[in-house]
RODO-2510 file (C-alpha; in nm, 4 decimals, decimal comma):
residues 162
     n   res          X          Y          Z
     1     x     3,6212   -12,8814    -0,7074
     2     x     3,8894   -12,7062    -0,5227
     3     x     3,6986   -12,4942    -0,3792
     4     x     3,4940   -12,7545    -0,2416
     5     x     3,7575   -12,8854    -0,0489
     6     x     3,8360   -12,5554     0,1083
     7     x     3,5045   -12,4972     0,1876
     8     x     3,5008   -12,8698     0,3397
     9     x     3,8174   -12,7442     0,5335
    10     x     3,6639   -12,4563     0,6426
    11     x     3,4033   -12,6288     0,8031
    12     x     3,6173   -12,9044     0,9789
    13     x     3,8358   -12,5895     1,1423
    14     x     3,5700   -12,3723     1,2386
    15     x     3,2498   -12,5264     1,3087
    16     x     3,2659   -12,6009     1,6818
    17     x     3,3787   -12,2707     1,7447
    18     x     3,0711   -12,1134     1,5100
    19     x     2,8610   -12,3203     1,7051
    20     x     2,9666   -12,1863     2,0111
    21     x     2,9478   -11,8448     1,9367
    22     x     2,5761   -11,9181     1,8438
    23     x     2,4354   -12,1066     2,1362
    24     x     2,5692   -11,8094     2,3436
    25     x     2,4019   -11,5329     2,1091
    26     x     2,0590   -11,7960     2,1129
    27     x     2,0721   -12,0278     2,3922
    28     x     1,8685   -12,3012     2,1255
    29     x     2,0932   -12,5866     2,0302
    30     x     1,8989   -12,6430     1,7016
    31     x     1,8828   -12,3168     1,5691
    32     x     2,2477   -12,2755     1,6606
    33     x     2,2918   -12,5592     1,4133
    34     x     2,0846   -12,4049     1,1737
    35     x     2,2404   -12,1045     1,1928
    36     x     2,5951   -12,2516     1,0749
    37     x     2,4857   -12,5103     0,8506
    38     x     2,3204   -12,1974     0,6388
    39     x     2,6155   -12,0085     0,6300
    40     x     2,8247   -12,3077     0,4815
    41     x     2,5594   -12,3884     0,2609
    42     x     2,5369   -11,9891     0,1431
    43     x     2,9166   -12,0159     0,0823
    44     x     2,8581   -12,3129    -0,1646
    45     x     2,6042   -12,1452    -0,3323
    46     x     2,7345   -11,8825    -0,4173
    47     x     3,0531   -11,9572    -0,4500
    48     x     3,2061   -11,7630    -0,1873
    49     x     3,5829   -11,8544    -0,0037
    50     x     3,7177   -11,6136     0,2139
    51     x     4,0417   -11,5677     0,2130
    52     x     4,1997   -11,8106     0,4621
    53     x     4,3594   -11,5298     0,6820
    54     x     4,0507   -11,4397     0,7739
    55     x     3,8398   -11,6918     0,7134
    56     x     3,7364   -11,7567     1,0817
    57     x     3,6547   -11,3949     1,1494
    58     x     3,4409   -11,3890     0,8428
    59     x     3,2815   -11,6737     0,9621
    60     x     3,2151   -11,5741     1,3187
    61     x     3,1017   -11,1926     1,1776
    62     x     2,8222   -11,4028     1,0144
    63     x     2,7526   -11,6514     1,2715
    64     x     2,6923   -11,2807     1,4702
    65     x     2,5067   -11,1195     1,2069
    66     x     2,2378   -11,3842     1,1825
    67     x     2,2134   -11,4726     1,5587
    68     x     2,1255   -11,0717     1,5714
    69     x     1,8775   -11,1256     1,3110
    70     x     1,6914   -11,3954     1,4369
    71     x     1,6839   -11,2330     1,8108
    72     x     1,5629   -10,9184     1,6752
    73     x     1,2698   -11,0971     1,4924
    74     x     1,2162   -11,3030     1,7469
    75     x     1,1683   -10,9432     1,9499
    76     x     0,9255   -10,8303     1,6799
    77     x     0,6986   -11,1045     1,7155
    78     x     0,7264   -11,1186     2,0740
    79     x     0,6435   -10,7505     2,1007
    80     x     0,3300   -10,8291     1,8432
    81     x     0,2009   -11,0933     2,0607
    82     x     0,2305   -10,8880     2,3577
    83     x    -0,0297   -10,6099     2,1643
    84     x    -0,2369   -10,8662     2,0447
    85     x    -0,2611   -11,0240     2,3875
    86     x    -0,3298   -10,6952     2,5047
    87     x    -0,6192   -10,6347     2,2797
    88     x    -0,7965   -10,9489     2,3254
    89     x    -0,7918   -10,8809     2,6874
    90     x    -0,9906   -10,5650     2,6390
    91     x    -1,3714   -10,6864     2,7073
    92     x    -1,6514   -10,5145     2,4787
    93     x    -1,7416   -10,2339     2,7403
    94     x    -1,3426   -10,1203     2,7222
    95     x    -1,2874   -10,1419     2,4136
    96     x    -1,6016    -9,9207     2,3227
    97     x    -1,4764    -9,6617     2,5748
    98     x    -1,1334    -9,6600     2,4093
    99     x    -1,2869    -9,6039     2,0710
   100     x    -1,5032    -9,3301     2,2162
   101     x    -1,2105    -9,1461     2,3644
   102     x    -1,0077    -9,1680     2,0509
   103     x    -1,3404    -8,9929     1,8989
   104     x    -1,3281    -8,7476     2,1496
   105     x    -1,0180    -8,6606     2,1038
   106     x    -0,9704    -8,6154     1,7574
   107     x    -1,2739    -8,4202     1,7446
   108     x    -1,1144    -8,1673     1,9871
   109     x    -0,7741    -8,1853     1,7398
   110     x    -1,0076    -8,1021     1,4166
   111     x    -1,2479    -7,8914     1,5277
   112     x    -1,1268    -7,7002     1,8731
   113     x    -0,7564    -7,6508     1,7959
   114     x    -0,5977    -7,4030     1,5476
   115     x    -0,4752    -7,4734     1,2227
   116     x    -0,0922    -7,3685     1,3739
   117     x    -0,1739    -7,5732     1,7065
   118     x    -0,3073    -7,8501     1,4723
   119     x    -0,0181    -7,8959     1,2259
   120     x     0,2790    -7,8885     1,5025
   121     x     0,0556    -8,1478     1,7213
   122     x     0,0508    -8,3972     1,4493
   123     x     0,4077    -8,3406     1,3327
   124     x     0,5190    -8,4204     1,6420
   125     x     0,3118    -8,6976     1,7130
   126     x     0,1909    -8,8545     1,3429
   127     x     0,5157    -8,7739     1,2133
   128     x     0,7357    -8,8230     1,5107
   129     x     0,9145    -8,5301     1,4084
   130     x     1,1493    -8,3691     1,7072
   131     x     1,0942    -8,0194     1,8496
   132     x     1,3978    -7,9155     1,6246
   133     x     1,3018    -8,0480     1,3220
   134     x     0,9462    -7,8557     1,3586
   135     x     1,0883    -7,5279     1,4355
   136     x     1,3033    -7,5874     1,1286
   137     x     1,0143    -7,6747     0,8991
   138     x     0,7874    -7,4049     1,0516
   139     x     1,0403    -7,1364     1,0814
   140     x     0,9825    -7,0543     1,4465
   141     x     1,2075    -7,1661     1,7505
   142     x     1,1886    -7,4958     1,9491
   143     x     0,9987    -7,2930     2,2506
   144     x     0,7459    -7,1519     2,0304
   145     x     0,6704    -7,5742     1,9245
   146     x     0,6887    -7,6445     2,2681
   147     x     0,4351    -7,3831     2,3768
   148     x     0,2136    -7,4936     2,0436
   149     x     0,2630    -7,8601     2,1696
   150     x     0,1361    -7,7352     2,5259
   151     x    -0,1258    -7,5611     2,4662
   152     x    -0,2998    -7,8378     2,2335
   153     x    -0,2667    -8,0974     2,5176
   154     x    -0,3425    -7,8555     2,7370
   155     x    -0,6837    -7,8146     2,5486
   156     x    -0,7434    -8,1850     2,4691
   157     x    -0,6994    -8,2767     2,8837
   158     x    -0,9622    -7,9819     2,9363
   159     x    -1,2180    -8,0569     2,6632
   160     x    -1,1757    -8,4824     2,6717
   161     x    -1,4353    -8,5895     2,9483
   162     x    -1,2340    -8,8858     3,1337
***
């Protein structure tokens, strides 16, 4: 029951400035309130009390960390929207152009490039592994992946008709 009360206490002392701190990091009144009503209600469940030296920078730390959540969510979707917006703009005739380019290309990559040229292409771009890191795993030297990496776009521009 005690704790309870401090939790209760808590609350009375530190809300508005919680609150404040959130409708800066979200500029939504509601989910601002969300945002700090969870946090009290994780406390209770769970049966958490920080310690009341630092209660209010707990607090705020929290208030921080989930503002930073829900923005970068809210980023995610926003940047999966975007794509999908993107796509459905593509008519038929584009889309079927893309498609065949991707073909094209990937049949220069399997059949046109060399097995060394091959490998340190997709490394670099299927793996997103850096020039460093292939010259490491290879066991040649960052110009030798660069010159590799060259020479395979070099033959992909020459070979892909536009």
């Amino acid at each position: 029951m005690a704790q309870k009360e401090i939790i209760e206490q808590l609350f009375r002392r530190c809300y508005r400035p919680m609150i404040h701190l959130a409708r800066i990091l979200l500029h939504d009144d509601k989910e601002s309130e969300d945002v700090v009503s969870d946090i009290f209600l994780e406390l209770m469940n769970k049966d958490i009390v920080p310690e009341s030296d630092t209660a209010l920078a707990f607090l705020m730390t929290s208030v921080r960390n989930r503002c930073l959540n829900i923005i970068r969510n809210q980023n995610i979707q926003q940047r999966i929207l975007h794509l999908y917006l993107l796509d459905d703009k593509l008519d038929e005739h584009e889309a079927e152009e893309k498609e065949e380019r991707i073909h094209q290309i990937r049949l220069v990559i399997d059949e046109k490039l060399s097995d060394d040229n091959r490998r340190i292409l997709l490394e670099h771009y299927q793996e997103h592994l850096t020039y460093h890191e292939i010259a490491f795993r290879e066991g040649i030297s960052e110009v030798a992946v660069y010159k590799h990496l060259k020479k395979s776009l070099d033959t992909i521009k020459e070979l892909v008709k536009r």
